[in-house]
N, CA and C atoms of all chains as a GROMACS GRO file, in nm:
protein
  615
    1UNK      N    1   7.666  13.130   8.078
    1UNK     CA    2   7.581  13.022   8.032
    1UNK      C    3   7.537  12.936   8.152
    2UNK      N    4   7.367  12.928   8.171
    2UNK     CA    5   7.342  12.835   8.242
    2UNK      C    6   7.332  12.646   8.197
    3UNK      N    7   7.315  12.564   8.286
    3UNK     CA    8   7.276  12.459   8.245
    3UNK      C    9   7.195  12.393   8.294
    4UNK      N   10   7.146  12.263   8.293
    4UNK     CA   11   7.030  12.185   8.347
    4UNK      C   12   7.060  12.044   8.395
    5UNK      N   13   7.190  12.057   8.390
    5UNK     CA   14   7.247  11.936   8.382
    5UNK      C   15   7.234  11.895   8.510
    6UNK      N   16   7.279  12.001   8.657
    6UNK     CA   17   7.198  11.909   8.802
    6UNK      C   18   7.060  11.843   8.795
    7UNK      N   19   6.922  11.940   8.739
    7UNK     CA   20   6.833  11.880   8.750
    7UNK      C   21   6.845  11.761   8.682
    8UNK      N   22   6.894  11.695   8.548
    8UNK     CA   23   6.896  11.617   8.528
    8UNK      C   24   6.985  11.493   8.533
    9UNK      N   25   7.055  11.525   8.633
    9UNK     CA   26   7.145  11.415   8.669
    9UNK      C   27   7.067  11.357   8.808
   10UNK      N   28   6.995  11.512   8.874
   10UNK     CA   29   6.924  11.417   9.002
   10UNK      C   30   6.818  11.315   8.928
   11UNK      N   31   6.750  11.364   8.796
   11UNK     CA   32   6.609  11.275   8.783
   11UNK      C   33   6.684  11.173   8.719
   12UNK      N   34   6.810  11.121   8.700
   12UNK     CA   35   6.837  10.994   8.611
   12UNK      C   36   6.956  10.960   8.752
   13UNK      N   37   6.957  10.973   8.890
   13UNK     CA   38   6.988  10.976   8.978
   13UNK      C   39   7.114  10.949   8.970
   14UNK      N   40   7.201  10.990   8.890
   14UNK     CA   41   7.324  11.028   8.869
   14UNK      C   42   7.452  11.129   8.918
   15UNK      N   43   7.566  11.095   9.011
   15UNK     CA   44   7.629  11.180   9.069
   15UNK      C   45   7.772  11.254   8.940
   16UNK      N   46   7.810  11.344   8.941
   16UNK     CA   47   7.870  11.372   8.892
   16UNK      C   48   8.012  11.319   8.857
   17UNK      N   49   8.047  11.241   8.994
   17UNK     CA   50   8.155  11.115   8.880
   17UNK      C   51   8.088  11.035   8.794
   18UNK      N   52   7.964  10.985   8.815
   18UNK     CA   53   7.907  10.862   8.724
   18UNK      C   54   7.904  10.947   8.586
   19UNK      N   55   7.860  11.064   8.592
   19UNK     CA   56   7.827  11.181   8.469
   19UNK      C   57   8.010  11.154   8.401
   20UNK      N   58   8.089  11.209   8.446
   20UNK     CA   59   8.226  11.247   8.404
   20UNK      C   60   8.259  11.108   8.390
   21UNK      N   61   8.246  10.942   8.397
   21UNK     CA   62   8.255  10.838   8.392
   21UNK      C   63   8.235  10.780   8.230
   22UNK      N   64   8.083  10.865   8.220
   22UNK     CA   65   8.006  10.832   8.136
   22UNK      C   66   8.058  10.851   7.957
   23UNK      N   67   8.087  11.025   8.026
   23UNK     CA   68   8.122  11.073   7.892
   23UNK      C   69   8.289  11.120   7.914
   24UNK      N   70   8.352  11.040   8.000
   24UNK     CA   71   8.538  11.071   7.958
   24UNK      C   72   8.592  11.144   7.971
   25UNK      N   73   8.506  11.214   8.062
   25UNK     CA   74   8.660  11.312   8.127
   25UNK      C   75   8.639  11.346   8.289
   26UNK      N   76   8.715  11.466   8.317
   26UNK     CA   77   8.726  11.439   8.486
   26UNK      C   78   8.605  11.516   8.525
   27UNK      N   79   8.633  11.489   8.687
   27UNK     CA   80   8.513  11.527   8.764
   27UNK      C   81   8.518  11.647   8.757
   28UNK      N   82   8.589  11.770   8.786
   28UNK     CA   83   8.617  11.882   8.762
   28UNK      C   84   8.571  11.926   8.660
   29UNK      N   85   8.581  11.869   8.558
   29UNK     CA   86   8.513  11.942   8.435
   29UNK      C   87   8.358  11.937   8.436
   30UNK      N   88   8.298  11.848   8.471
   30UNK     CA   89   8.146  11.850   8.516
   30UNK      C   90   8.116  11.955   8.591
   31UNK      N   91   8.164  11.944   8.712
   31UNK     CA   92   8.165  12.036   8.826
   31UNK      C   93   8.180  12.200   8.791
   32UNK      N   94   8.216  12.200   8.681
   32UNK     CA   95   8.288  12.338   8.623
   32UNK      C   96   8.171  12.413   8.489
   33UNK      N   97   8.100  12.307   8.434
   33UNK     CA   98   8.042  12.353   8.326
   33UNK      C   99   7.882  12.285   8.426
   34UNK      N  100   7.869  12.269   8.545
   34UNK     CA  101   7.760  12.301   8.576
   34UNK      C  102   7.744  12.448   8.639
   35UNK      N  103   7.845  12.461   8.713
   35UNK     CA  104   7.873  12.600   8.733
   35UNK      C  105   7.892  12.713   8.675
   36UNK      N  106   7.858  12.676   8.520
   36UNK     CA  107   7.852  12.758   8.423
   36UNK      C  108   7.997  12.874   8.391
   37UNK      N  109   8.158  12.815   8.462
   37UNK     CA  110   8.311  12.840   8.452
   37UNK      C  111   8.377  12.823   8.360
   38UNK      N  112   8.300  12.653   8.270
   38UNK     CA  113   8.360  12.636   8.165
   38UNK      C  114   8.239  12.599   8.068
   39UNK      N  115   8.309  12.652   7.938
   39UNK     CA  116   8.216  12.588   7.794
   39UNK      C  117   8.238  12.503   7.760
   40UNK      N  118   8.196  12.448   7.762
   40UNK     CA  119   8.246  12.260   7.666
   40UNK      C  120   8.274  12.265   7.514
   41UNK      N  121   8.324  12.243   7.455
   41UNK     CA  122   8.318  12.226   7.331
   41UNK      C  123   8.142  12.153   7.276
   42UNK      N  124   8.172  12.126   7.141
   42UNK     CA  125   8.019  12.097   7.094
   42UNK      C  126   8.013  11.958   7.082
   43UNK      N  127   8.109  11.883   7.081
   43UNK     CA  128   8.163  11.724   7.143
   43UNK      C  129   8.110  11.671   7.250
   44UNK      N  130   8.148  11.759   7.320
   44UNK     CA  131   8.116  11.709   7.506
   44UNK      C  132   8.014  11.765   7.539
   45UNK      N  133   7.972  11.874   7.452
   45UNK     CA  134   7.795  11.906   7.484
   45UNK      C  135   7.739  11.788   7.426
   46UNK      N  136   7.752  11.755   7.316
   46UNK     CA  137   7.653  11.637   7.265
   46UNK      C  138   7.623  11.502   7.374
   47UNK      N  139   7.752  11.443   7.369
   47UNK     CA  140   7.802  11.357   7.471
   47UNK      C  141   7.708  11.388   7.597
   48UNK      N  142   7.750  11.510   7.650
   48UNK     CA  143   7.642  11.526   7.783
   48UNK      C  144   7.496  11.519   7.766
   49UNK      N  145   7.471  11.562   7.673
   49UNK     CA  146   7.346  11.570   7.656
   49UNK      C  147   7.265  11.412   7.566
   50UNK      N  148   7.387  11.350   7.563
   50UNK     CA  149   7.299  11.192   7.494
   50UNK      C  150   7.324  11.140   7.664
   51UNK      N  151   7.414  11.112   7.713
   51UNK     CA  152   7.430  11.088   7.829
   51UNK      C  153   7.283  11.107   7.956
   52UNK      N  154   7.233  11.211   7.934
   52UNK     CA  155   7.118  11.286   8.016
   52UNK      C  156   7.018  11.231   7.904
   53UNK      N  157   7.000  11.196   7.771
   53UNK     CA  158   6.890  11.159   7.733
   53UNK      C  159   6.797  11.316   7.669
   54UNK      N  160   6.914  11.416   7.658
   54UNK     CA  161   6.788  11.511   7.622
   54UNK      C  162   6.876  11.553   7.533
   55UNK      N  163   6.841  11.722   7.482
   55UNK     CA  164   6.952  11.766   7.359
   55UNK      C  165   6.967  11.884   7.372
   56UNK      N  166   7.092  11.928   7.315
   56UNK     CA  167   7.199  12.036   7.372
   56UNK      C  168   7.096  12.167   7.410
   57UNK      N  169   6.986  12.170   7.352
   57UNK     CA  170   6.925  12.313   7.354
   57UNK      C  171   6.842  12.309   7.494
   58UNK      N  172   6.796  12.192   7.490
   58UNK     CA  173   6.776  12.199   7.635
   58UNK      C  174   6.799  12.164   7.722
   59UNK      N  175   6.940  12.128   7.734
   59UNK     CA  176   7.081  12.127   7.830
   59UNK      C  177   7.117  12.215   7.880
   60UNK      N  178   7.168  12.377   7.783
   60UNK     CA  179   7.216  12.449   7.795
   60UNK      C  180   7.147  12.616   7.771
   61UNK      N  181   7.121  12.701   7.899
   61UNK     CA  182   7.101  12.803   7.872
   61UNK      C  183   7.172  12.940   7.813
   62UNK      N  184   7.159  12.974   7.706
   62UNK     CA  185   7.299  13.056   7.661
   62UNK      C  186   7.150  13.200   7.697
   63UNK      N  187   7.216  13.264   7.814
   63UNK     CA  188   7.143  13.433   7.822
   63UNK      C  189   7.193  13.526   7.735
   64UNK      N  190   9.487  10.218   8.619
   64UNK     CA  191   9.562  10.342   8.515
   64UNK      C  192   9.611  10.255   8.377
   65UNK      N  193   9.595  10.344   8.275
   65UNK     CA  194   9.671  10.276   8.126
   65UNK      C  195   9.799  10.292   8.191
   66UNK      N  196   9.871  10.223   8.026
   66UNK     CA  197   9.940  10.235   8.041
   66UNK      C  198  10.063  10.362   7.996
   67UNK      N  199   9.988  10.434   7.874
   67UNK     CA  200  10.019  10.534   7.855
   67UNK      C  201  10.032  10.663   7.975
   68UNK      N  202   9.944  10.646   8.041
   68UNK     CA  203   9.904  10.780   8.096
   68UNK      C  204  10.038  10.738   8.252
   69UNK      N  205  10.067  10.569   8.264
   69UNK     CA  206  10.116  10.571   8.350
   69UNK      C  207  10.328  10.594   8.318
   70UNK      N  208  10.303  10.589   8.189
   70UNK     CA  209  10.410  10.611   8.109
   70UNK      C  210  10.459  10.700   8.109
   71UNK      N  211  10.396  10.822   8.060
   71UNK     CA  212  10.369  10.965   8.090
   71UNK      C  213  10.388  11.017   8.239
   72UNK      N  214  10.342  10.976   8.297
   72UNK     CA  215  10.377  11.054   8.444
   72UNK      C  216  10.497  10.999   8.460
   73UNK      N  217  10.583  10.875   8.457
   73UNK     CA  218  10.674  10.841   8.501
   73UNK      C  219  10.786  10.910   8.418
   74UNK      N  220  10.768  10.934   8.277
   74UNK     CA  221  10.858  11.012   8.213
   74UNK      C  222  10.896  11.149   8.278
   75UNK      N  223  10.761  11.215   8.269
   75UNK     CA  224  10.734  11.323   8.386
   75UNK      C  225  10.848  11.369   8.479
   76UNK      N  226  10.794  11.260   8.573
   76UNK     CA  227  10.899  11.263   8.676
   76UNK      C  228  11.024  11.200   8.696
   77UNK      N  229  11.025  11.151   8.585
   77UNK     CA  230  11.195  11.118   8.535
   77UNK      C  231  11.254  11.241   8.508
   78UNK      N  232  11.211  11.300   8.389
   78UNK     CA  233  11.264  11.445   8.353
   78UNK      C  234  11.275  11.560   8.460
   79UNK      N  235  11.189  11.563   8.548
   79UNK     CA  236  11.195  11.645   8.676
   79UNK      C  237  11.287  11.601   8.766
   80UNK      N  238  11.322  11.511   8.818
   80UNK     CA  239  11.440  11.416   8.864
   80UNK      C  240  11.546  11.488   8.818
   81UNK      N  241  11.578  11.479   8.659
   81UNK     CA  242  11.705  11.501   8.638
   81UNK      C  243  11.753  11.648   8.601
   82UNK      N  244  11.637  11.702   8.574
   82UNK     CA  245  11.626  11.884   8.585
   82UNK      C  246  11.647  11.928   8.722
   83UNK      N  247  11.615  11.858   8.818
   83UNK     CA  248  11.676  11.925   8.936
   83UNK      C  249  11.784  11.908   9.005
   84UNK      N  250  11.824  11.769   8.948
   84UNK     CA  251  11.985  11.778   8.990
   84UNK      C  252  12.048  11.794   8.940
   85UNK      N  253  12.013  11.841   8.803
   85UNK     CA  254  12.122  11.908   8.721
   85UNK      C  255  12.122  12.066   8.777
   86UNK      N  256  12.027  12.137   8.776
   86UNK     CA  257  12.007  12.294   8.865
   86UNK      C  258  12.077  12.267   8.956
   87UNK      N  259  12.066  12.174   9.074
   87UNK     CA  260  12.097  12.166   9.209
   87UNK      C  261  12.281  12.157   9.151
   88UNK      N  262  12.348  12.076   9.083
   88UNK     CA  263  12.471  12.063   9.044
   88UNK      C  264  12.549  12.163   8.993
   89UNK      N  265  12.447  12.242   8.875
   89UNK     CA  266  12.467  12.419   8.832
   89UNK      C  267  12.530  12.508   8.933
   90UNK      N  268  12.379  12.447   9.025
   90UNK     CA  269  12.417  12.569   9.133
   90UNK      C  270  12.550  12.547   9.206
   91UNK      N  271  12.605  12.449   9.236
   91UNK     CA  272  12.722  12.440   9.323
   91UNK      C  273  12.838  12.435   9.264
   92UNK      N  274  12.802  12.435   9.139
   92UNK     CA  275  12.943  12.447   9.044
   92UNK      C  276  12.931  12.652   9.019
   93UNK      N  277  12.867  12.693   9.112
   93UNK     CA  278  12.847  12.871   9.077
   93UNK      C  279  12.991  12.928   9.216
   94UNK      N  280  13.041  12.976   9.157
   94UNK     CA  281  13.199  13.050   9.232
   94UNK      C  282  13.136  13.044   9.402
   95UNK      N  283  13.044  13.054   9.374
   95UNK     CA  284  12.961  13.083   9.550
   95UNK      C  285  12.840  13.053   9.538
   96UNK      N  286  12.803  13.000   9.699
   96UNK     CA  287  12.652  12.957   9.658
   96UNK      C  288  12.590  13.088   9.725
   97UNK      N  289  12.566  13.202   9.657
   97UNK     CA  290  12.524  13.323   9.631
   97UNK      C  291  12.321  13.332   9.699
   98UNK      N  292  12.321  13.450   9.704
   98UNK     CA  293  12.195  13.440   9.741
   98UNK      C  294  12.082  13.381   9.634
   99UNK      N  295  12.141  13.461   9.500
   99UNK     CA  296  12.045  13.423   9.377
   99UNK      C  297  12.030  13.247   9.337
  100UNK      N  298  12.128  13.196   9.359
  100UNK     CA  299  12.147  13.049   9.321
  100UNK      C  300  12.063  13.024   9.436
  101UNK      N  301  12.072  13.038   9.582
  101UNK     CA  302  11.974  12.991   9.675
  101UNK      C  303  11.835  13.007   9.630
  102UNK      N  304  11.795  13.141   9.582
  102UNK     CA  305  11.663  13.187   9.520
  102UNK      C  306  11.612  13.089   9.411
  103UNK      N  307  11.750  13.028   9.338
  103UNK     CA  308  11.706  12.925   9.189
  103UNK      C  309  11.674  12.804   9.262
  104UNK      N  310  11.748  12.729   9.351
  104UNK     CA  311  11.694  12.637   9.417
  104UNK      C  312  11.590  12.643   9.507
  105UNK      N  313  11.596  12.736   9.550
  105UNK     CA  314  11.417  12.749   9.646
  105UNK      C  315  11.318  12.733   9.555
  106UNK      N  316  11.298  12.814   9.432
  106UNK     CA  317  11.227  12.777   9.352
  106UNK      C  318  11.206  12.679   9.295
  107UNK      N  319  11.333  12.575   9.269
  107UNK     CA  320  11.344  12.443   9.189
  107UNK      C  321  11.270  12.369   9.300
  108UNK      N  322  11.270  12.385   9.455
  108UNK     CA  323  11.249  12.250   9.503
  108UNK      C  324  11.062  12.314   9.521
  109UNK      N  325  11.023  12.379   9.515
  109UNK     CA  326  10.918  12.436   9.534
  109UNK      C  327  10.866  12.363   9.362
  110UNK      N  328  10.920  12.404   9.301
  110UNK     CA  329  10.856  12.337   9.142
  110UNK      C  330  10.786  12.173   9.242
  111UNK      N  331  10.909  12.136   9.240
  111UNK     CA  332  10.949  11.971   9.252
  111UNK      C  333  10.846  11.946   9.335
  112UNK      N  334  10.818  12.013   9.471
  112UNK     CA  335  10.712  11.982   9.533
  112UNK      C  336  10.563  11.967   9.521
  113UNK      N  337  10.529  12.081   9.394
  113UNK     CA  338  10.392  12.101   9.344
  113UNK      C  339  10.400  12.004   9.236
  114UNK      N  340  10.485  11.958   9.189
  114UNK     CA  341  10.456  11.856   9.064
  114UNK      C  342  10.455  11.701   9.146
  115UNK      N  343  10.519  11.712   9.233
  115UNK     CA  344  10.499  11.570   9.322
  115UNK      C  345  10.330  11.538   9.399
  116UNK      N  346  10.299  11.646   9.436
  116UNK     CA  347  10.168  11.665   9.476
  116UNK      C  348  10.073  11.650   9.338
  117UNK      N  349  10.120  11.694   9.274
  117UNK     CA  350  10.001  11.690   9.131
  117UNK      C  351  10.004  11.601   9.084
  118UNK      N  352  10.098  11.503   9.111
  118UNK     CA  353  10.184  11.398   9.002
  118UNK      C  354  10.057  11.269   9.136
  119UNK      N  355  10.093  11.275   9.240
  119UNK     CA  356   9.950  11.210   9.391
  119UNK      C  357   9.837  11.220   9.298
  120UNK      N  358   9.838  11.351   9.290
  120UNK     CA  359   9.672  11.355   9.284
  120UNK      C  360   9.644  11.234   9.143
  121UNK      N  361   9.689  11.321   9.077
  121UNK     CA  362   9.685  11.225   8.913
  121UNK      C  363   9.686  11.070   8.932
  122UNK      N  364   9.774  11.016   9.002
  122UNK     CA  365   9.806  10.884   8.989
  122UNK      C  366   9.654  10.833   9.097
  123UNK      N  367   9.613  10.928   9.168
  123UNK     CA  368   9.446  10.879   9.250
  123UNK      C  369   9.353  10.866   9.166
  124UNK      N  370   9.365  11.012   9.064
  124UNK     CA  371   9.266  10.996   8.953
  124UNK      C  372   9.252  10.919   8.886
  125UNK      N  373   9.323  10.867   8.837
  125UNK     CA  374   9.413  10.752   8.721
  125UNK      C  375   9.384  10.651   8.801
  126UNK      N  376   9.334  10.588   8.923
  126UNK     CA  377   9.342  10.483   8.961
  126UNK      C  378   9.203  10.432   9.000
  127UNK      N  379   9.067  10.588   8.988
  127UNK     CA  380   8.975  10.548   9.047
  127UNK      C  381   8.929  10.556   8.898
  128UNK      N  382   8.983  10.560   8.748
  128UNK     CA  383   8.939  10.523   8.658
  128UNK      C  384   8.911  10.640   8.544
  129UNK      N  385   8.977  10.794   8.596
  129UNK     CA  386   8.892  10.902   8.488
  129UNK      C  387   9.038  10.947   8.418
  130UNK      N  388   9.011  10.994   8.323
  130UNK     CA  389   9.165  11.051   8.239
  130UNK      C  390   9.218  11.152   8.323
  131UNK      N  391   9.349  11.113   8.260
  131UNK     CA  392   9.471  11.255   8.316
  131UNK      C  393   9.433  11.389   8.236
  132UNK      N  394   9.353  11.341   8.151
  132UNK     CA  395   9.309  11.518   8.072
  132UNK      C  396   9.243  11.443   7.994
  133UNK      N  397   9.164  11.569   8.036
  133UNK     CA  398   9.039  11.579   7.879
  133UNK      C  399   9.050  11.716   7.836
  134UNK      N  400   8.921  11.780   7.740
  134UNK     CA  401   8.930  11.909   7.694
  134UNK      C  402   8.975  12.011   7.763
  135UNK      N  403   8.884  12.054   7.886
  135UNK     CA  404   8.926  12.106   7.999
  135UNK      C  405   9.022  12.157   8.028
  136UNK      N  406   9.117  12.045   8.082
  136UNK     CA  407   9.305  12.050   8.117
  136UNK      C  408   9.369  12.112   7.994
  137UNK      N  409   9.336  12.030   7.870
  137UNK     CA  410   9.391  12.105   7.781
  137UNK      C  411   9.388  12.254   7.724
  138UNK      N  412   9.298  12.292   7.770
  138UNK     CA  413   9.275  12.422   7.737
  138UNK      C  414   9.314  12.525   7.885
  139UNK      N  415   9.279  12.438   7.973
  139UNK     CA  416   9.412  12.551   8.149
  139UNK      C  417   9.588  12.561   8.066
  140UNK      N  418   9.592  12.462   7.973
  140UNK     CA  419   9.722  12.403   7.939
  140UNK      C  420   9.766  12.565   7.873
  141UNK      N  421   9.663  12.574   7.783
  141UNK     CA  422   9.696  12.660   7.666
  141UNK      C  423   9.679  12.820   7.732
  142UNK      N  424   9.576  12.821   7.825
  142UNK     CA  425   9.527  12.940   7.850
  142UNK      C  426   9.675  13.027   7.964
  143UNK      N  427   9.747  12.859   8.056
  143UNK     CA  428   9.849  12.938   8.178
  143UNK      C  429   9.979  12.933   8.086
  144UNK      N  430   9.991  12.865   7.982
  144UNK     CA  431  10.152  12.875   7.923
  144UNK      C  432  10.078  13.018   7.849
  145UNK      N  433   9.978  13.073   7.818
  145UNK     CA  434   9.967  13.209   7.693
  145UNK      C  435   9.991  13.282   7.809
  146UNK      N  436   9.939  13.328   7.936
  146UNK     CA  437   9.958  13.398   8.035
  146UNK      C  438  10.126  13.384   8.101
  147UNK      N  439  10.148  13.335   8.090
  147UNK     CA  440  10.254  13.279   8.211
  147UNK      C  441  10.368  13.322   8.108
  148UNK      N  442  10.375  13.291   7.925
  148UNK     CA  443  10.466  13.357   7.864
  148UNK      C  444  10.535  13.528   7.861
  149UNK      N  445  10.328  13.559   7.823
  149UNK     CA  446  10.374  13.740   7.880
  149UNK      C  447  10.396  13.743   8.003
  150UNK      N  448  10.363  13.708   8.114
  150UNK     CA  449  10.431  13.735   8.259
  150UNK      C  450  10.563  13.760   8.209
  151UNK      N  451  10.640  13.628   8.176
  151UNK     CA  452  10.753  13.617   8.177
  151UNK      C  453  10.867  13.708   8.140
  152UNK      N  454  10.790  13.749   7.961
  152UNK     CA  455  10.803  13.858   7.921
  152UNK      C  456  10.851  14.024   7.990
  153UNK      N  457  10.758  14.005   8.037
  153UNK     CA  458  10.731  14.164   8.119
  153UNK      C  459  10.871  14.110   8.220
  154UNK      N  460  10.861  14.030   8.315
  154UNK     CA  461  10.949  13.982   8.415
  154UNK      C  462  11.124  13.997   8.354
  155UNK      N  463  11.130  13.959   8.235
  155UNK     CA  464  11.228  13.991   8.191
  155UNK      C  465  11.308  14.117   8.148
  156UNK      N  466  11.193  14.208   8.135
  156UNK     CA  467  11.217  14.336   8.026
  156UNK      C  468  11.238  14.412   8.173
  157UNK      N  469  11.129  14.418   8.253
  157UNK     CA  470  11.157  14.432   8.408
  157UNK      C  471  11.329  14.409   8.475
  158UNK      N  472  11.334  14.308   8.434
  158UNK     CA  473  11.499  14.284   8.466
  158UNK      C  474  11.609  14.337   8.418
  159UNK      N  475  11.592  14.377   8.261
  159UNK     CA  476  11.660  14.455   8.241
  159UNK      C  477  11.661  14.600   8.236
  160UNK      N  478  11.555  14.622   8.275
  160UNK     CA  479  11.490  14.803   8.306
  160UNK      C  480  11.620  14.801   8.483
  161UNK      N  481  11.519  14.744   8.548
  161UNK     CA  482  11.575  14.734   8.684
  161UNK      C  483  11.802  14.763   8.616
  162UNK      N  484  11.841  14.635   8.571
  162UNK     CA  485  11.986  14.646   8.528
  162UNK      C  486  12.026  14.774   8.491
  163UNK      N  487  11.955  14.765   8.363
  163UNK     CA  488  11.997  14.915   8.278
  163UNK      C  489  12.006  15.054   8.339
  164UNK      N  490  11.918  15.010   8.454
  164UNK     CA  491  11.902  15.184   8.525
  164UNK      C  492  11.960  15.189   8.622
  165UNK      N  493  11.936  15.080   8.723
  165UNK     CA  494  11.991  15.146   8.877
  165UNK      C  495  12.149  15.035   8.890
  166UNK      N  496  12.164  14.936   8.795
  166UNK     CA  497  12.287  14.851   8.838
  166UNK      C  498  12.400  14.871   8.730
  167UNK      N  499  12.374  14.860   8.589
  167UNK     CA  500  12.501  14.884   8.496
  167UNK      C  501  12.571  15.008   8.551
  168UNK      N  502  12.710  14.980   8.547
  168UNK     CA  503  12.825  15.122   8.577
  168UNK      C  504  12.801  15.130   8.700
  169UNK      N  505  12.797  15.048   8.793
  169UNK     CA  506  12.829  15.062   8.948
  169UNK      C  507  12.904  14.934   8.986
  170UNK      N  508  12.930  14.986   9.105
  170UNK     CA  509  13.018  14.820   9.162
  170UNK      C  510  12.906  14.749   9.205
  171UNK      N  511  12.792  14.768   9.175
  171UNK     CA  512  12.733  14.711   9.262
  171UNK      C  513  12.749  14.562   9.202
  172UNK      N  514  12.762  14.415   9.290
  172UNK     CA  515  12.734  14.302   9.256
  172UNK      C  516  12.596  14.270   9.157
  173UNK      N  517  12.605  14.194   9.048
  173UNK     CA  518  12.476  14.140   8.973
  173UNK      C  519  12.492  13.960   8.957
  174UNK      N  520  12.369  13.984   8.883
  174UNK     CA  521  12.360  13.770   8.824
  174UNK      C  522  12.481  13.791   8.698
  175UNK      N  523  12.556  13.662   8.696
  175UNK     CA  524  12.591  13.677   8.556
  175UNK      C  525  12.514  13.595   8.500
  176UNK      N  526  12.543  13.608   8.363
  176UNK     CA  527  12.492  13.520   8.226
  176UNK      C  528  12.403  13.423   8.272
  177UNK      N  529  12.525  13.287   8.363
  177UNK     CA  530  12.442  13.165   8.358
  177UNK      C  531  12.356  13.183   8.493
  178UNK      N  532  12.374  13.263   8.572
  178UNK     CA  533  12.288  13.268   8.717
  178UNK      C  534  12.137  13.301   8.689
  179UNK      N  535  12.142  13.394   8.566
  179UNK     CA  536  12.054  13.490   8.522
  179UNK      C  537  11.947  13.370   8.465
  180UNK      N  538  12.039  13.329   8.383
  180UNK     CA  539  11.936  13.234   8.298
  180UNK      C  540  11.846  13.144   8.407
  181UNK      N  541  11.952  13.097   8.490
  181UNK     CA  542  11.817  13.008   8.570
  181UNK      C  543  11.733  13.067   8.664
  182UNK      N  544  11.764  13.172   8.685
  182UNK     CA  545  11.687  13.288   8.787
  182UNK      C  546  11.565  13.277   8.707
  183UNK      N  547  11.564  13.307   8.551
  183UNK     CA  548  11.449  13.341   8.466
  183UNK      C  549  11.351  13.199   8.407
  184UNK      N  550  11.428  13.110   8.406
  184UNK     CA  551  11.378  12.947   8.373
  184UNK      C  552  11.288  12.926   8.529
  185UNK      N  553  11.351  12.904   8.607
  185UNK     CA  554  11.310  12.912   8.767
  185UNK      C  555  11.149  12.976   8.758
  186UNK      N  556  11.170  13.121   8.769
  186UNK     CA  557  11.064  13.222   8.768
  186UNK      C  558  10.954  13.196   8.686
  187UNK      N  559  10.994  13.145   8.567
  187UNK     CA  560  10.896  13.137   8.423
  187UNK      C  561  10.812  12.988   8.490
  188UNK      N  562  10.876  12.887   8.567
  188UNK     CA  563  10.811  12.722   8.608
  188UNK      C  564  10.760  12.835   8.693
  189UNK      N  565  10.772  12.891   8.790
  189UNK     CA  566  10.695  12.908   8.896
  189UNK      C  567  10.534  12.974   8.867
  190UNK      N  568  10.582  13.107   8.784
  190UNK     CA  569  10.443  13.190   8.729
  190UNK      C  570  10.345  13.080   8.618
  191UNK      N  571  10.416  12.984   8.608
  191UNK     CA  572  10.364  12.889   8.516
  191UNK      C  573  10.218  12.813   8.564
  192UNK      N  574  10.329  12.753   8.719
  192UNK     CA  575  10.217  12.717   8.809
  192UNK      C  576  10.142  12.777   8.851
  193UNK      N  577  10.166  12.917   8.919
  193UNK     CA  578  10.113  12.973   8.994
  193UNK      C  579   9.959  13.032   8.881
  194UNK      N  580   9.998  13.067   8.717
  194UNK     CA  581   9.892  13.061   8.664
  194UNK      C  582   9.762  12.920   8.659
  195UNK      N  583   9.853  12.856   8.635
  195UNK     CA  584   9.774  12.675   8.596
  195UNK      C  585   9.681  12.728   8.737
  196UNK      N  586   9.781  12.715   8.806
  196UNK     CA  587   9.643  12.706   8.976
  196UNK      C  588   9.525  12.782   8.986
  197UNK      N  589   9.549  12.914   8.934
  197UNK     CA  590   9.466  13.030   8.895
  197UNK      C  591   9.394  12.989   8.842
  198UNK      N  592   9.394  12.966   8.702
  198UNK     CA  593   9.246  12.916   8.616
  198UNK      C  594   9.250  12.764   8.648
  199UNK      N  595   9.315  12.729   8.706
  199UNK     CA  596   9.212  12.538   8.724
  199UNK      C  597   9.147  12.615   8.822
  200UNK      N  598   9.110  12.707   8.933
  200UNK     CA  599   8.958  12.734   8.959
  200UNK      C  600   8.896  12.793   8.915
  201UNK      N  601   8.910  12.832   8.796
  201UNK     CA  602   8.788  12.873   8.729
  201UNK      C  603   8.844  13.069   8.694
  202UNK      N  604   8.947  13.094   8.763
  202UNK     CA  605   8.958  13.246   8.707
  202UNK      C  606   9.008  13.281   8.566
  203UNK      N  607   8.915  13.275   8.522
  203UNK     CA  608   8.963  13.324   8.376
  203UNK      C  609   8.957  13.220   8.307
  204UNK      N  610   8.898  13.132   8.296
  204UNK     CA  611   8.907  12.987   8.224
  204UNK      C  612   8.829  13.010   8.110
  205UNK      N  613   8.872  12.947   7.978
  205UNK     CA  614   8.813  13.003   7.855
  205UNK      C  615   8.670  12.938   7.847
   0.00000   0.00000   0.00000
């Protein structure tokens, strides 16, 4: 699974602690489900994706 | 840091504290301090060391403001104790393959009972970690 979540953390100029700050959990786990390592549950997809201002479908690329 | 989470680690390492000097006490109450009892304490202080380091890191994390776990952790949690059990498994059945074949009915020296047990408690913390470390980068992470 890809995601979009760098591009949109650069355009809301957001670093990935402020991201993992935002929505409650560690930096690692950001770091991990941008790298497409880990799946998030459908919790912390939402969360990320209200966080970024957009919505899960176009957050997340499932190939 | 809360205060839970700072609660928690200190319990932590309370309980690790007294698990190792109780091993460390085991061990010297053993007829001899034998090679295998050396092997249980190499391993115990090797535990002790990676949980002291993890126990750093945590209390940095915890201090610049992000949880000791979220989903994530919890699921390395679930994924290195499911791995690290069958290791253990196999490690054991292994032990007694190894016994059953080349050591029962010889003079040769073995572990007894209680040496054995912490040889296998020992082994089981170690593959424990050594899994956790594995998938916290990402190998095999669900």
């Amino acid at each position: 699974m890809r995601t979009h979540i760098k591009e949109l953390r650069a355009r809301y100029n957001l670093t990935q602690e402020d991201l993992a700050r935002k929505v409650g959990v560690r930096r690692e786990t950001i770091l991990f489900i941008e790298k497409g390592e880990y799946n998030p549950s459908l919790k912390l997809a939402h969360s990320i994706a209200k966080a970024l201002k957009t919505s899960i479908d176009e957050l997340f690329i499932f190939d | 840091m809360k205060l839970d989470s700072e609660m928690r680690l200190r319990l932590v390492v309370g309980l690790l504290v007294v698990v190792v000097i109780g091993v460390f006490l085991a061990g010297l109450g053993f007829q001899e301090l034998g090679t295998w009892t050396l092997v249980v304490l190499l391993l115990i202080v090797i535990l002790a060391a990676v949980a002291i380091l993890v126990y750093l890191r945590n209390a940095r994390e915890a201090a610049s403001g992000f949880p000791l776990e979220d989903e994530r952790t919890g699921a390395l949690k679930m994924r290195a104790g499911y791995l690290a059990f069958w290791a253990s498994m196999y490690f054991c059945l292994g032990m007694g393959w190894i016994y059953g074949i080349f050591i029962e009915g010889t003079a040769m020296d073995f572990l007894t009972v209680a040496e054995m047990m912490f040889v296998i408690v020992a082994v089981m913390g170690v593959l424990y970690m050594l899994v956790w470390a594995a998938v916290s980068r990402g190998k095999g992470t669900p």
